[in-house]
C-alpha positions as CSV (number, residue, x, y, z in Angstrom):
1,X,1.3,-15.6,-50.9
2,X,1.1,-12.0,-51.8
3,X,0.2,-10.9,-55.4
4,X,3.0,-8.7,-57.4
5,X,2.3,-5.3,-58.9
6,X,-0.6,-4.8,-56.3
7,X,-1.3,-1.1,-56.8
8,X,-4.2,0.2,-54.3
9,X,-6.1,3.8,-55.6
10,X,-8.6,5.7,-53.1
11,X,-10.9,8.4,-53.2
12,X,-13.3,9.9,-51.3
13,X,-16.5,10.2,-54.0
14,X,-17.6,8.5,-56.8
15,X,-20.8,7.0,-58.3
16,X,-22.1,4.3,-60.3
17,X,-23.9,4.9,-63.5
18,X,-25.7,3.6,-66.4
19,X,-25.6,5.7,-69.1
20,X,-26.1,9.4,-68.2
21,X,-28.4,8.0,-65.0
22,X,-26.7,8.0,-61.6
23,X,-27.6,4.2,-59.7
24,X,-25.5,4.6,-56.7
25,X,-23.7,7.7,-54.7
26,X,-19.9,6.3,-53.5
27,X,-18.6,8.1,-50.5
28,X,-14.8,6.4,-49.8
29,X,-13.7,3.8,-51.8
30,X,-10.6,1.3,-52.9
31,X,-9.5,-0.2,-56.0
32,X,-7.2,-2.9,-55.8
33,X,-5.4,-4.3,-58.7
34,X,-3.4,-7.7,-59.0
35,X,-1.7,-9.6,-61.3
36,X,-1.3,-12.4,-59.3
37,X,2.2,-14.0,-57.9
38,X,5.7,-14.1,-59.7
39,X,5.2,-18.0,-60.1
40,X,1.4,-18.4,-61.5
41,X,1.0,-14.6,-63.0
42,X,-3.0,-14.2,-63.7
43,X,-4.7,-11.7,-65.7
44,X,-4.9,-8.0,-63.7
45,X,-8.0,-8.1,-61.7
46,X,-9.5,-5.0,-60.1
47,X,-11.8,-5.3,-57.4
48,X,-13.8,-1.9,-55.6
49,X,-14.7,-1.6,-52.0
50,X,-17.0,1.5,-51.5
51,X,-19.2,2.6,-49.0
52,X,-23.0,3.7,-50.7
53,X,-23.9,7.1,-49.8
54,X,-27.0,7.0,-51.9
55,X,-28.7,3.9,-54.0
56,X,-30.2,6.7,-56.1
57,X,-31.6,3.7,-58.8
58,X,-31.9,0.2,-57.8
59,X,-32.9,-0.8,-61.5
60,X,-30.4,0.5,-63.2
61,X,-27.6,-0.6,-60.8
62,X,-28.9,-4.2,-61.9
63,X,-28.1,-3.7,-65.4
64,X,-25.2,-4.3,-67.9
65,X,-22.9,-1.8,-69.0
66,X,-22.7,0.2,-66.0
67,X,-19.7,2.6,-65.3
68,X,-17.8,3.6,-62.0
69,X,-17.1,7.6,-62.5
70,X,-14.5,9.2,-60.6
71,X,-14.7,13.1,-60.7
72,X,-11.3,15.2,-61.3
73,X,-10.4,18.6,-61.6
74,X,-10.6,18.3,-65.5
75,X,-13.1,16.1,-66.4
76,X,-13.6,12.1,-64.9
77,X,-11.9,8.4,-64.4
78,X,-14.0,5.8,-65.7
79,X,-13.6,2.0,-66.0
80,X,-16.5,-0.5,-66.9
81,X,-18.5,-2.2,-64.1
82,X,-18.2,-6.1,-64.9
83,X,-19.9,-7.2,-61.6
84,X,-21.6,-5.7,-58.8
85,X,-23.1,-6.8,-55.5
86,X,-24.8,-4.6,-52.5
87,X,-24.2,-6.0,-48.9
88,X,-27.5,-6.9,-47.0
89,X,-27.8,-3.5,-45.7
90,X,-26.8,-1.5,-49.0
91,X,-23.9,0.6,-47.2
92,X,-21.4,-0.8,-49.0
93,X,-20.5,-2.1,-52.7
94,X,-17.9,-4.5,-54.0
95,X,-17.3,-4.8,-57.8
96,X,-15.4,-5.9,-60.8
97,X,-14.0,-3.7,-62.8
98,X,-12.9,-4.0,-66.4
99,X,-9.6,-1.4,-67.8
100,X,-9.6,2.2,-66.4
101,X,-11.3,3.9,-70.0
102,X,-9.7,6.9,-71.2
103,X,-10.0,10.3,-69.1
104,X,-13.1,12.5,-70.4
């Protein structure tokens, strides 16, 4: 069954940080949210598909309170990395992410 409220964003950069410290490069990426189905609503979920550009810090992309950044024209998206995992090749990245914080 498909989920309700399913609202899909996409860019084309992005990175992971921790702190100040840049752990990954994103080149193209989605974020999908869902708030499950009209008869067993669940709480929003957002999961991110990105290709990896660059693991710039391995460490620190193993390591809690890390942050997906989105540049804009005035400043950056952010929302809180709650899990992260590198395919076997580290091209691409899937995580979960917590709320979108506010716009800096």
């Amino acid at each position: 069954m498909v989920g309700f409220h399913v609202v899909p964003i996409r860019g084309e950069s992005g990175s992971i940080r921790w702190g100040y410290r840049t752990a990954a490069v994103l080149g193209a990426w989605t974020l999908t949210q869902d708030r499950g189905t009209p008869e067993c609503p669940a709480p929003l979920t957002r999961v991110l598909r990105a290709s990896v550009l660059q693991v710039v810090d391995a460490l620190a992309l193993r390591q809690a309170d890390l942050r997906m950044v989105v540049p804009r024209p005035r400043g950056a998206l952010t929302w809180a990395v709650l899990q992260v995992a590198l395919d076997a090749d580290g091209a691409a990245l899937t995580a979960l992410l917590g709320p979108q914080e506010r716009q800096s």
